[in-house]
PAKOL-855310 format. One record per residue (C-alpha): x, y, z; residue in three letters. Coordinates in nm, 2 decimals. Layout:
<rs>
east;north;up;rest
X;Y;Z;ALA
...
</rs>
This chain:
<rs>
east;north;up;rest
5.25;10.33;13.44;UNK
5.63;10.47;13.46;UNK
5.70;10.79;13.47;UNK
5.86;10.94;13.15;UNK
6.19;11.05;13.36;UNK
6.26;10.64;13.51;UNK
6.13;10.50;13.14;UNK
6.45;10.77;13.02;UNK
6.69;10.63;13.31;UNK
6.57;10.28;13.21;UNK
6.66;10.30;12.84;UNK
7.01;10.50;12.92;UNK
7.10;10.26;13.17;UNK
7.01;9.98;12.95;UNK
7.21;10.14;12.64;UNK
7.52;10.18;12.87;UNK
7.52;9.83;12.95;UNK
7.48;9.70;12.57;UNK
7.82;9.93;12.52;UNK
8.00;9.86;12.80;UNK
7.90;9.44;12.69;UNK
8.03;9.58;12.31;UNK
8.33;9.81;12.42;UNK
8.46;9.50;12.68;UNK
8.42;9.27;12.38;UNK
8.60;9.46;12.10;UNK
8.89;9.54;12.33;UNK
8.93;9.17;12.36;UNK
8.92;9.08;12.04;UNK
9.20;9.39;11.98;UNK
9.42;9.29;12.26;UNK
9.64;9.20;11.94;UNK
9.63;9.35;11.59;UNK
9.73;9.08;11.32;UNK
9.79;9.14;10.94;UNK
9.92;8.85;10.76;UNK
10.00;8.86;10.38;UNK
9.96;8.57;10.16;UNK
10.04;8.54;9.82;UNK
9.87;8.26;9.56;UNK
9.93;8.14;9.21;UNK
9.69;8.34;8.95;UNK
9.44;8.01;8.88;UNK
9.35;8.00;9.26;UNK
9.19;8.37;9.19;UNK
8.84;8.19;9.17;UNK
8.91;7.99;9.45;UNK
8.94;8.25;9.71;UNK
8.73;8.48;9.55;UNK
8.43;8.21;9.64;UNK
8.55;8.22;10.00;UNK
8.36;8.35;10.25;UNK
8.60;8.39;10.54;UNK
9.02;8.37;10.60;UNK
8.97;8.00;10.72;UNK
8.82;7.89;10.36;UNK
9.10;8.06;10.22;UNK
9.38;7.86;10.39;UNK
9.18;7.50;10.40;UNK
9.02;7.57;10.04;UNK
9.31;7.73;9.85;UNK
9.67;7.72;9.72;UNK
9.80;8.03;9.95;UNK
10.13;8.08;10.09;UNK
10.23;8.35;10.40;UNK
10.43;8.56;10.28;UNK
10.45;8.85;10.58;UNK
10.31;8.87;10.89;UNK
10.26;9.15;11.13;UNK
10.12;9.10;11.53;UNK
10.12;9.42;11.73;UNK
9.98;9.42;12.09;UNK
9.77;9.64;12.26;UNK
10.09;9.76;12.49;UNK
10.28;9.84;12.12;UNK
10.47;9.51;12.14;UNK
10.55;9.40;11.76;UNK
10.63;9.07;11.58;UNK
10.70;9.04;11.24;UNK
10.80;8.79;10.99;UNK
10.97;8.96;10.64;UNK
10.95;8.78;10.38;UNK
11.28;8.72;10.22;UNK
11.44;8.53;9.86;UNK
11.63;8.23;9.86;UNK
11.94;8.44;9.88;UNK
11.84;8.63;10.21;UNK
11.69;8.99;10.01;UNK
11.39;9.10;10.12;UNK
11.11;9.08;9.86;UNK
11.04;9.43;9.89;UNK
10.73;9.43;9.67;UNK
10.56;9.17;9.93;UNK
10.69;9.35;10.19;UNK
10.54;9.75;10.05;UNK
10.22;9.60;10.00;UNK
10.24;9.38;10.39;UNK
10.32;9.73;10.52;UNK
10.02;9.93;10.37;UNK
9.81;9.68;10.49;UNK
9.95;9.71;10.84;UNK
9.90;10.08;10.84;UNK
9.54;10.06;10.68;UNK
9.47;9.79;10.99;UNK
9.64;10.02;11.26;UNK
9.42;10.36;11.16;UNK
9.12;10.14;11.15;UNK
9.19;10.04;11.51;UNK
9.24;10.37;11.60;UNK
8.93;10.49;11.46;UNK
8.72;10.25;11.67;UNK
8.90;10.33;11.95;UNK
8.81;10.71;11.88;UNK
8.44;10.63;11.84;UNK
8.40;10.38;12.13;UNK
8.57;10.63;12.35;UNK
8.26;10.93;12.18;UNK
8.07;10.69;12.26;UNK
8.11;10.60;12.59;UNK
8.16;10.94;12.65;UNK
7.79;11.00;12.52;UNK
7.66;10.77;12.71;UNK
7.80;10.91;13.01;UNK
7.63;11.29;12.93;UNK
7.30;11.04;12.89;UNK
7.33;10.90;13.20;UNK
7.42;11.24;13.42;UNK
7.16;11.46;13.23;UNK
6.88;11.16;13.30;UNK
7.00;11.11;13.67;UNK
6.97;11.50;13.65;UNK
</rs>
C-alpha cells in the first residue's frame, strides 16, 4: 500500500499537470481577443435566439458585422468602425462594440488573475508535499 505522503505527491503532481494541460490551452485559445458586433433586422430575433453557437448565427440568420475588434496577446489592435454611407461613424454601434470590448478585456484579465492563483497554489502544493 502507498504511503499517505507519495499518495499526496501523486495527486499534487497529477493536479499540476491537469493545469499546466488547462493553463497551456487557454493561453492558446487567448493568443488573440476578438469581439465582433453584428447587427440584425428585428424578425431574425427568433432566429438567433434558437442558436446555439456564433457559427449558427452567421449560417442560420440575417446578421450583418457591424464592428470588429482583434487585440493580441502582445497589445497589438485591429479594428474595423463602422461607418454611414457618408463616412460618420455610427456612434451608437460603435458605444455598444466598445463596451463589449471592455467587458471581453476584464474577462481575460480575470482568468489570467486566477490561472496565475492558481498556478501559484499549485506550486505551495507541490513544495509543502515534497516537504
Amino acid at each position: 500500500m502507498a504511503e499517505p505522503r507519495e499518495d499526496l505527491n501523486s495527486a499534487v503532481r497529477d493536479y499540476a499537470k491537469a493545469l499546466a494541460d488547462q493553463i497551456q490551452a487557454f493561453v492558446k485559445d487567448m493568443a488573440t481577443l476578438e469581439v465582433r458586433t453584428f447587427t440584425t433586422p428585428e424578425d431574425q430575433i427568433q432566429v438567433l435566439v434558437k442558436a446555439k453557437n456564433i457559427d449558427d448565427i452567421l449560417n442560420e440568420g440575417n446578421v450583418m458585422l457591424r464592428a470588429g475588434t482583434s487585440i493580441s496577446f502582445d497589445g497589438d489592435v485591429a479594428q474595423l468602425t463602422p461607418m454611414d454611407a457618408s463616412g460618420v461613424i455610427n456612434t451608437a454601434v460603435w458605444e455598444l462594440h466598445q463596451q463589449a470590448v471592455q467587458q471581453a478585456t476584464q474577462h481575460r484579465e480575470r482568468m489570467l488573475k486566477a490561472l496565475g492563483e492558481a498556478a501559484e497554489s499549485t506550486l505551495r502544493a507541490l513544495r509543502a508535499a515534497n516537504g
